[in-house]
N, C-alpha and C positions, 0 to 999 in steps of 0.2 A: 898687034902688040904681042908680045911675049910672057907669056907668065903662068900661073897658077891656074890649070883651068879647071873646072867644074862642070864633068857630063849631065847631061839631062836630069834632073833627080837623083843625080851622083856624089858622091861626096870626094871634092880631089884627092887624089892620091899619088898626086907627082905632079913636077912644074917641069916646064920645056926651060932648054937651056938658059940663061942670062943672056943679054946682050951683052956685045962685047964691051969688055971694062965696064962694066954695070959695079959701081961703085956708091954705097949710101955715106960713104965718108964719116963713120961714129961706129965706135965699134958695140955688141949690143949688150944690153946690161942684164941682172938677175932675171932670170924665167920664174924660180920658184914660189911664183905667189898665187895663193889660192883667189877664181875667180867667184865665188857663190855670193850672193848676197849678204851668207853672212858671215863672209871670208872663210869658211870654216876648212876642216885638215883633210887633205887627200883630194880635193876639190878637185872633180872630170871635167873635162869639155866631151859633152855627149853628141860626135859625131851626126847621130841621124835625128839630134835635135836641133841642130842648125839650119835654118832658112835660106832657101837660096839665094835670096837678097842679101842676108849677108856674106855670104861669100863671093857674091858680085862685088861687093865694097872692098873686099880686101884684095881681086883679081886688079881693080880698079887704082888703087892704091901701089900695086908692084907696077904699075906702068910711070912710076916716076922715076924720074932723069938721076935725081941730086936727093940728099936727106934736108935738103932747105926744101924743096918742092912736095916732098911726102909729110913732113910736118906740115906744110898750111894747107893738105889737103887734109888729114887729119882733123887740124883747124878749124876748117870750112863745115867738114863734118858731124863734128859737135858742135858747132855754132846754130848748126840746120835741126840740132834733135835726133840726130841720126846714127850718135855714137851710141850701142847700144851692148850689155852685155852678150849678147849674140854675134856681135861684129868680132868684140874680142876674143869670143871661144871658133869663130869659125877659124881666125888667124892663127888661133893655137892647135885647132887642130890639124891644120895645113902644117904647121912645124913638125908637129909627132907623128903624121900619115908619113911625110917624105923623111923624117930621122931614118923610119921604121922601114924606110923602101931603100935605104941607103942612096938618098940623094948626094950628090957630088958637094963638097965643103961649099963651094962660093957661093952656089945655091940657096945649100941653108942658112947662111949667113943671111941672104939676104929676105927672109922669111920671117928671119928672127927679129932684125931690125924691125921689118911693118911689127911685127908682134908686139916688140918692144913700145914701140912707138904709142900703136894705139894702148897696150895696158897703164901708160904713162897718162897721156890723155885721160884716159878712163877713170883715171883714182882722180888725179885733178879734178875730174869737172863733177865726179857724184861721193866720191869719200866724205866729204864736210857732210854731204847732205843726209849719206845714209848714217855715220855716226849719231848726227841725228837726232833721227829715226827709230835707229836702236833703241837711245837710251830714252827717249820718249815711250816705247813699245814697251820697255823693259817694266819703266815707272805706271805705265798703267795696266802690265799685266799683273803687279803686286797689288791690284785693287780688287781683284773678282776673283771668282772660282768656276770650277767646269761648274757644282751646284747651281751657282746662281744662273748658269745658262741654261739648266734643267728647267729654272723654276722660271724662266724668261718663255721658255718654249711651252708651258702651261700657263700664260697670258699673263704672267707677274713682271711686274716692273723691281728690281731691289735694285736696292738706297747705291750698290756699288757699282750698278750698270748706269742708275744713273749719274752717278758722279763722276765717271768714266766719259759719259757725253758729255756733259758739260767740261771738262779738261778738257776735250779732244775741241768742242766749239771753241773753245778760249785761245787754244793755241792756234787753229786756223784762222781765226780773224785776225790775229795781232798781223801787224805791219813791216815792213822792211826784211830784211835776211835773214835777221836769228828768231827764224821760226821753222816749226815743221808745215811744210807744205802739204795740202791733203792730200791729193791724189797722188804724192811723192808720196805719202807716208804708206796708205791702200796698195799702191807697184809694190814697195820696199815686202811689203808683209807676203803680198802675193808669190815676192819670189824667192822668199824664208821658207816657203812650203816644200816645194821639189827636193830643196835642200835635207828640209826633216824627214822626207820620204825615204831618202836617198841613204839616211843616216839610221832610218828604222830598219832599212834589207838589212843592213851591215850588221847589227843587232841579233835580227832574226837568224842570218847567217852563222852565228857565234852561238844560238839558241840549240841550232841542228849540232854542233860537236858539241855542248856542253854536260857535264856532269848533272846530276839531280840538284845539288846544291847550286852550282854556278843558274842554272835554268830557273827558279826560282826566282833567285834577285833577278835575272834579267828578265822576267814577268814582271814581278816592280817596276822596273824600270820603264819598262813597255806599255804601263798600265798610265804611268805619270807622263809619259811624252803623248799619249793621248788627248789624256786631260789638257796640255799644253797647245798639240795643236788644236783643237776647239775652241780656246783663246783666242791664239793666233790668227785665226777664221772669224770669230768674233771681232775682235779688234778690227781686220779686213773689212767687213759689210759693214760692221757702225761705220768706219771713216768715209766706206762709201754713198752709203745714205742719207749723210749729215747735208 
């Protein structure tokens, strides 16, 4: 087969030719959407955080014929568990490696499309679910404080951590669709974090030019998204333990 390959521990950096008339028949749609858990702006595809498994999937993926053939493997895909935010940054990253090496147009056309493809797939089958998520996350991080986690980690139980468990019980027993899933909701928070990491450099980055005044509030600022993710983390290991 021909396609996208990925050396040993390599991360690809160019696709061998197309087959001849390698046509996915659809032409491909918006790129610009952020892939983070929590959609958030500027959102990367971190090259040397991708798994070689997923970039098996997407190599696997260009060895189709037709764009009917690459949707039902796509399909197949997420049907099995196996569409994973990792599957779709390694596809993206295969798009920006060979932009970036000035691969030939029909090429990247056709890179774009799997990209395409699977980011469609990918909102379909976990958007509903991380929305959510979200706003279940959101509604019981208005319940606590970093304090009460101080005073949880000195063998106290308070009235907001418990109210917090029993919401989070309540919602994972209910039945049928419209609920939050547990170990969906525990993934979802887990992978809110790399994100807030990602979003604290940027921060600290803006800390190193800043004036005395601007460095200050962005102490505040650094001091509260602290506090936040300790929550975040909380929130994580309750839904885990329950």
């Amino acid at each position: 087969s021909r396609g996208v390959r990925a050396g040993a521990g390599a991360t690809p950096r160019a696709c061998a030719r197309s087959r001849k008339n390698f046509n996915f028949g659809f032409a491909s749609r918006s790129r610009g959407v952020a892939l983070s858990a929590a959609d958030g702006e500027d959102a990367e595809a971190d090259p040397d955080a991708v798994a070689p498994e997923d970039y098996a999937l997407v190599v696997e993926l260009l060895d189709s014929e037709t764009g009917e053939e690459l949707k039902e493997k796509v399909d197949l895909i997420a049907k099995n568990g196996l569409l994973t935010k990792g599957v779709v940054d390694a596809a993206r990253v295969v798009v920006e490696q060979n932009e970036a090496a000035g691969q030939e147009a029909d090429i990247l056309d056709l890179l774009r499309s799997v990209y395409d493809v699977l980011l469609l797939k990918f909102k379909e089958t976990y958007a509903p679910a991380a929305k959510a998520a979200l706003e279940f996350g959101s509604k019981l991080m208005d319940l606590f404080t970093a304090e009460d986690l101080e005073a949880m980690e000195a063998g106290e139980t308070p009235v907001s951590i418990g109210k917090v468990k029993l919401m989070m019980q309540e919602e994972f027993d209910k039945e049928g669709e419209d609920h939050v899933d547990k170990m969906a909701f525990a993934k979802y928070l887990d992978e809110v974090l790399p994100v807030m990491s990602l979003q604290d450099e940027r921060l600290r980055e803006k800390m190193a030019v800043a004036d005395t005044e601007q460095a200050q509030k962005l102490v505040v600022v650094m001091m509260n998204r602290t506090k936040e993710r300790l929550k975040v983390e909380a929130l994580r290991d309750i839904a885990t333990e329950l």
